[in-house]
C-alpha positions as CSV (number, residue, x, y, z in Angstrom):
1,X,14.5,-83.7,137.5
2,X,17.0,-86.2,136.3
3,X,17.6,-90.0,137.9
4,X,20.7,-89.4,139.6
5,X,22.9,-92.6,139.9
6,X,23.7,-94.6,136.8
7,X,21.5,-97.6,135.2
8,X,24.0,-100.3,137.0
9,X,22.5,-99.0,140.1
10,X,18.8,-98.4,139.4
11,X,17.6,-101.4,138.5
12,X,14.6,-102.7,139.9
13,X,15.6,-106.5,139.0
14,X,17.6,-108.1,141.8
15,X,20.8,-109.1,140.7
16,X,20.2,-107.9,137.2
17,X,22.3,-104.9,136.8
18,X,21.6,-104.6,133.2
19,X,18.0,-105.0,133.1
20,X,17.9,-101.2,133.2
21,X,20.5,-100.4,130.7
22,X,18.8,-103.2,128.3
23,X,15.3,-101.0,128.7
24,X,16.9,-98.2,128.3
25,X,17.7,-99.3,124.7
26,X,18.3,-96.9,122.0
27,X,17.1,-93.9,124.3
28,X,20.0,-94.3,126.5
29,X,22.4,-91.9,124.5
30,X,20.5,-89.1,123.7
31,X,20.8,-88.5,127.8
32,X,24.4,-89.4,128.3
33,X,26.0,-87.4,131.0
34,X,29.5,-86.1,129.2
35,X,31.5,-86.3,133.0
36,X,30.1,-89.3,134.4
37,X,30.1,-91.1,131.2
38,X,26.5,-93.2,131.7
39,X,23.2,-91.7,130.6
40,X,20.9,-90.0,133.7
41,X,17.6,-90.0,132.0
42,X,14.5,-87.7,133.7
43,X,12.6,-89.0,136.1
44,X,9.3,-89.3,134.3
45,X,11.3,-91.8,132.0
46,X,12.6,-93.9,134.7
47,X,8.8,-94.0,136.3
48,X,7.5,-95.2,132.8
49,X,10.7,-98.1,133.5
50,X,9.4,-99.2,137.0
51,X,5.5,-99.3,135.5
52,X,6.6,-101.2,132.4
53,X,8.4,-103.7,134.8
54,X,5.7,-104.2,137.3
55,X,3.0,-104.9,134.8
56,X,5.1,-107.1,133.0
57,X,5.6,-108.9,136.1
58,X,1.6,-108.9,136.5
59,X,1.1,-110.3,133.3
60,X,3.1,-113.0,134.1
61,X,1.8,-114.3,137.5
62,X,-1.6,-113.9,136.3
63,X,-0.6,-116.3,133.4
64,X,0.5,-118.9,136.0
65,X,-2.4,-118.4,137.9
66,X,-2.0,-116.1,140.6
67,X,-4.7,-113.5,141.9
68,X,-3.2,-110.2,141.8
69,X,-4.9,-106.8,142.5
70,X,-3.4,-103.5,142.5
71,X,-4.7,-101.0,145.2
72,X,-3.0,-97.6,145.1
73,X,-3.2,-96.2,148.4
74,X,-0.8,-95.7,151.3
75,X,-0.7,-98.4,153.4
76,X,-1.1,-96.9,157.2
77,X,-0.7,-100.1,159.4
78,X,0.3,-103.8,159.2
79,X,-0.1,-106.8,160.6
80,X,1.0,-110.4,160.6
81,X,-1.6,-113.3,160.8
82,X,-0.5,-116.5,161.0
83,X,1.1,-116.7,157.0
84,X,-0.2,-113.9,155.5
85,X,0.4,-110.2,155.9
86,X,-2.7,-108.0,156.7
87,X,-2.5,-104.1,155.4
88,X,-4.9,-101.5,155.9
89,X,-4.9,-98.7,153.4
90,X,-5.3,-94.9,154.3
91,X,-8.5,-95.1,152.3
92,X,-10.2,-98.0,154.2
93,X,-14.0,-98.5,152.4
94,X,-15.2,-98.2,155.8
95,X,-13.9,-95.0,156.9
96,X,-14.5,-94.0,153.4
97,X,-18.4,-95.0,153.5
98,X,-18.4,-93.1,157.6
99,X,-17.2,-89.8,156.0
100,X,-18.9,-89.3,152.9
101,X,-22.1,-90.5,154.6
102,X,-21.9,-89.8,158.2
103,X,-22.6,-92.9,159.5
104,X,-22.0,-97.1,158.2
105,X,-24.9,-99.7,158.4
106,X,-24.6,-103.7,158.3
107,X,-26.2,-103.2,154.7
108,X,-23.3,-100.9,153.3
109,X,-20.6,-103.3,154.8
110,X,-22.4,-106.0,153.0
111,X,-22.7,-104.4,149.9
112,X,-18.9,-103.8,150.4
113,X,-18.5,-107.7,150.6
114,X,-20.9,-108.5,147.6
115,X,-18.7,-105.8,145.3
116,X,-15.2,-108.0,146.5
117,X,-16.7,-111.0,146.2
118,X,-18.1,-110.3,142.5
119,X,-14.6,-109.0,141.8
120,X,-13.5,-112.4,142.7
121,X,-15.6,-113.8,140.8
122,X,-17.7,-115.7,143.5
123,X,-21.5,-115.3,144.5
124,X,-22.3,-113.6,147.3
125,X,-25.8,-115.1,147.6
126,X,-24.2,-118.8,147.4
127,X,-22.0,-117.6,150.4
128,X,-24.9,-115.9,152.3
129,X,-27.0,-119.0,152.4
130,X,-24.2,-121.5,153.1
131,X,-23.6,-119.3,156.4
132,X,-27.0,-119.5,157.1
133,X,-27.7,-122.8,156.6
134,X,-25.8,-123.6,159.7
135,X,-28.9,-123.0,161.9
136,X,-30.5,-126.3,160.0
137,X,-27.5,-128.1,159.0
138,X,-26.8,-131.7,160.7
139,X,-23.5,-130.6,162.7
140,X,-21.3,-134.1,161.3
141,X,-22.5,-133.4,157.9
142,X,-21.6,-129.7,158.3
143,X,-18.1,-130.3,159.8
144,X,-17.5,-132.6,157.2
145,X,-18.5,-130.5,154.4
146,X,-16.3,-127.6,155.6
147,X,-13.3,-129.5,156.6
148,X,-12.9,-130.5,152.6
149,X,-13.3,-127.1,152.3
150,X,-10.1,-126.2,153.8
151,X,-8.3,-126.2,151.2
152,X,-10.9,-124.2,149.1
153,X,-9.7,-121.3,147.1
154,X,-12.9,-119.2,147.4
155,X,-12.1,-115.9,149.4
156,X,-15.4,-115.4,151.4
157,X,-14.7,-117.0,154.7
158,X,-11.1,-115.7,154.7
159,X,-12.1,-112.3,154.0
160,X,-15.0,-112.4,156.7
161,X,-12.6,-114.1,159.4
162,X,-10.3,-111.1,158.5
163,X,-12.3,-108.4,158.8
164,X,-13.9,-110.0,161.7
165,X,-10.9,-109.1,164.2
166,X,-9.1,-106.2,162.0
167,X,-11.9,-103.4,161.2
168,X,-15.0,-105.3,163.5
169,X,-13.8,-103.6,166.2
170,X,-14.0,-99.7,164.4
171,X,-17.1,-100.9,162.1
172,X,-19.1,-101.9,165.4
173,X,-18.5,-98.6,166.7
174,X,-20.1,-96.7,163.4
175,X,-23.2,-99.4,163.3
176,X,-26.5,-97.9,164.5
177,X,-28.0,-99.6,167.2
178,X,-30.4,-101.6,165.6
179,X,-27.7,-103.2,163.2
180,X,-26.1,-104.6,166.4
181,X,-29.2,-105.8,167.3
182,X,-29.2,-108.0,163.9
183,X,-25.5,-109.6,163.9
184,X,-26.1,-110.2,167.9
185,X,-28.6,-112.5,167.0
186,X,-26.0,-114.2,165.4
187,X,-23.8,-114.4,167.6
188,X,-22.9,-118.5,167.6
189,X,-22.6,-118.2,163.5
190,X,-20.6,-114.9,163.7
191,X,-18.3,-116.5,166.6
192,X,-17.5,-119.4,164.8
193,X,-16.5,-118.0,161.9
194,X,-14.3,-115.5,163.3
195,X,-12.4,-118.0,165.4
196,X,-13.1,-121.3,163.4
197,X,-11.8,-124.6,164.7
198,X,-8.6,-125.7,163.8
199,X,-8.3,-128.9,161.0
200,X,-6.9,-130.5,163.2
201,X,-9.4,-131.0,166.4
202,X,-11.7,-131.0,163.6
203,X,-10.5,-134.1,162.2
204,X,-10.4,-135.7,165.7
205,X,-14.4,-134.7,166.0
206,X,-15.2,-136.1,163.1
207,X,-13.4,-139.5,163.7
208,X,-15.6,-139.4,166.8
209,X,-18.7,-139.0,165.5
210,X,-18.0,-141.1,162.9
211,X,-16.7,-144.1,165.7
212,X,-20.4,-143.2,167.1
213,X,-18.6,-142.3,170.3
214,X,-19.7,-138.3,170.5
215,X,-22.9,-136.9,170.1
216,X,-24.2,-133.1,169.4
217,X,-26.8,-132.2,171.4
218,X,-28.7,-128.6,170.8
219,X,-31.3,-126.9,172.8
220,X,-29.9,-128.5,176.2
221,X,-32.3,-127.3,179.4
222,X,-31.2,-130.0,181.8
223,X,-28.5,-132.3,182.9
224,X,-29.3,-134.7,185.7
225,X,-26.4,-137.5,187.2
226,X,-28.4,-140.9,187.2
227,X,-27.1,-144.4,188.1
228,X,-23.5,-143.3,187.1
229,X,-24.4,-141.8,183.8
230,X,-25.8,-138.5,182.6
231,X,-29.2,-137.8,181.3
232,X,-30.1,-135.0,179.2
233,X,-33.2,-133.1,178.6
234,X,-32.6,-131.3,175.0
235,X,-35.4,-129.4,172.9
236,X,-36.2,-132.3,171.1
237,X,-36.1,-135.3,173.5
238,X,-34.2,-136.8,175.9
239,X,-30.3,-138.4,175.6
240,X,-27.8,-140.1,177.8
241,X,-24.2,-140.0,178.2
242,X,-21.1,-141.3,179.7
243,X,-19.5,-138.2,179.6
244,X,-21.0,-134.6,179.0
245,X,-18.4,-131.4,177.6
246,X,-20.1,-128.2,178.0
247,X,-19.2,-126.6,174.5
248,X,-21.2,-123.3,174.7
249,X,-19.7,-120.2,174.5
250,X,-20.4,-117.7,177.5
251,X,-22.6,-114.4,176.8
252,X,-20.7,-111.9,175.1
253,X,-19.5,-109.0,177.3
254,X,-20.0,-111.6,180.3
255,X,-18.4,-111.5,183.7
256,X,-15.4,-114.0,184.5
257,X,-16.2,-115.8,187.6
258,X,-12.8,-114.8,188.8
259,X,-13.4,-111.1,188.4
260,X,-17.0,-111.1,189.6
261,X,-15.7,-109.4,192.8
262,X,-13.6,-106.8,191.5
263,X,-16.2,-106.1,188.8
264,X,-18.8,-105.3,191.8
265,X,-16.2,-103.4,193.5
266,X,-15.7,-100.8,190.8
267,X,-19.5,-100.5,190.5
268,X,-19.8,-100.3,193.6
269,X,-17.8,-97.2,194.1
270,X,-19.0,-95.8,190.9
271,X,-15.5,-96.4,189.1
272,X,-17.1,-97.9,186.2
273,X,-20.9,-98.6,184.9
274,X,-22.7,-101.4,183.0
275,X,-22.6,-101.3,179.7
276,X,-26.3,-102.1,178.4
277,X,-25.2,-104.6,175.7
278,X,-22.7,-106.1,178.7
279,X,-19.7,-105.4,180.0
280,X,-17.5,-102.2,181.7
281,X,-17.8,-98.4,180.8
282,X,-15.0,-96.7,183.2
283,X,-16.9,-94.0,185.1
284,X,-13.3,-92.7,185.8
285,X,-10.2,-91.7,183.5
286,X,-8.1,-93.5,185.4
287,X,-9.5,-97.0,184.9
288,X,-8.8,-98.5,181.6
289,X,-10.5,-101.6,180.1
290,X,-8.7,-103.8,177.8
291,X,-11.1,-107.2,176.0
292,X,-13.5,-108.6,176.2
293,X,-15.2,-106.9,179.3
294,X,-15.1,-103.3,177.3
295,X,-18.4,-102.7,177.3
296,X,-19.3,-101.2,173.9
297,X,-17.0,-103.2,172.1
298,X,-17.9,-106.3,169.1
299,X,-19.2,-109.6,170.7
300,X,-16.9,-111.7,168.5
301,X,-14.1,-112.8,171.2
302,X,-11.3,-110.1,170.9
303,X,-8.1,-111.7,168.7
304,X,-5.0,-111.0,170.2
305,X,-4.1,-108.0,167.3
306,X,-7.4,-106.2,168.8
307,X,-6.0,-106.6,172.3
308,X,-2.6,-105.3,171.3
309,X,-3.9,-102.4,170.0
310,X,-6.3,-101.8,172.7
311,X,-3.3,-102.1,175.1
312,X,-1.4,-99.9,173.1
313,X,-3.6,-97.3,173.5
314,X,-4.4,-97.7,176.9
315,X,-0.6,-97.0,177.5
316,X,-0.5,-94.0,175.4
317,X,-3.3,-92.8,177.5
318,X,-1.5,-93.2,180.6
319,X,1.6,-91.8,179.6
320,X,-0.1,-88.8,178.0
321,X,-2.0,-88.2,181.6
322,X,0.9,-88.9,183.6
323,X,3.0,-85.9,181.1
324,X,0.5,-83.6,181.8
């Protein structure tokens, strides 16, 4: 099987017509085509070309620093995210660890992490405790800390807050129960790393508490209006305030005040059941649930990629009922 167009017209350097013809060389005559005048080499030669180029062009981004990895597998989806492309591979390690195995656990996902993370050259132990540490950590002193982070080359967060939104959704399906169980407790750690705070709203927090004119206040049981300010009862005394902001996430799976009524309506008439963990089951194949109320579903906050797809293939699902 011969390269069928001349070298002016297979190379693989933009506006370099000749970079072909100049790796070509010496060999280039012994597969001159007699009619057409230029040489139309096999195939196989012109794949050793394209791999002598590419790892020459390796070669010299690692030299200037870059982080490159090869993965040789057919890409089966994209998608953008904020400046960065997101691809998943036809041989995604999860699907890979749920068919050779028959089932994925919180362990072999984080054995999956360790092995990219040692590839990266980073410690995964050093990671694991600096997430866990948030349970302790002073909250200013935290923010601060991970606000001069942002700029911080290490791949752990990135790859988590990733993952989080584009296989979380699939890998939650294939956990066993009790695995839930274990990332629901935590929930508040996994949520904020999934959907961190932007620098900027950061910046203005930390000028507040730095300006002493916000406070953090944990373990908070009970608010009570008193001679026009606000006193709180927290786990570990008592504060007052001017002003209170409720910053506490709702239950995952929970019920929108707004949809309370049509929620009880479809359980009502058996359209749809409690999931145990929260949210919808539809009871019917007509009803569709599309979010954060899925029952069933991660209890990270949906990103708007998960919701797309979940759309997506809600709408596939009608169409397909309402063709047959």
């Amino acid at each position: 099987m011969l390269v069928n167009a001349p070298p002016a017209l297979m190379s693989i350097r933009h506006r370099d017509r000749g970079h072909y013809a100049a790796w070509l060389g010496e060999r280039a005559p012994a597969h001159l085509d007699g009619l057409l005048g230029q040489p139309l080499v096999p195939r196989a030669l012109y794949g050793h070309y394209l791999r002598h180029t590419a790892e020459t062009a390796l070669a010299a981004l690692r030299e200037r620093g870059w982080h490159v990895r090869v993965h040789a597998a057919r890409v089966t989806a994209m998608a953008a995210s904020a400046d960065r492309l997101r691809l998943r591979a036809e041989d995604g390690h999860v699907s890979a660890l749920h068919r050779e195995s028959g089932a994925v656990t919180l362990d072999d996902l984080i054995q999956l992490l360790r092995a990219e993370l040692d590839q990266a050259g980073e410690d995964f132990d050093d990671f694991a405790a600096d997430l866990l540490s948030a349970r302790t950590d002073e909250p200013g002193r935290r923010l601060r800390r991970q606000l001069a982070a942002v700029d911080d080359p290490a791949i752990g967060r990135r790859v988590l807050q990733e993952t989080a939104h584009a296989l979380g959704p699939y890998a939650w399906r294939l956990l066993p129960q009790p695995d839930r169980g274990r990332l629901r407790r935590h929930f508040r750690l996994a949520t904020s790393l999934a959907s961190p705070m932007v620098p900027v709203n950061a910046r203005v927090l930390m000028e507040l508490l730095d300006r002493g004119q916000l406070t953090v206040a944990a373990g908070v049981r009970e608010i009570q209006a008193a001679h026009g300010r606000f006193r709180l009862r927290c786990d570990d005394g008592t504060q007052s305030a001017d002003v209170v902001v409720n910053a506490v996430n709702p239950s995952p799976q929970a019920v929108p005040h707004a949809a309370a009524q049509l929620v009880a309506s479809l359980l009502a008439e058996d359209l749809a059941a409690p999931h145990p963990a929260g949210g919808l089951v539809p009871a019917d194949p007509r009803l569709h649930v599309v979010g954060d109320l899925a029952g069933g579903g991660p209890f990270i906050t949906s990103g708007i990629l998960g919701v797309a797809a979940q759309a997506a293939r809600t709408a596939q699902a009608v169409l397909t009922a309402r063709a047959g």
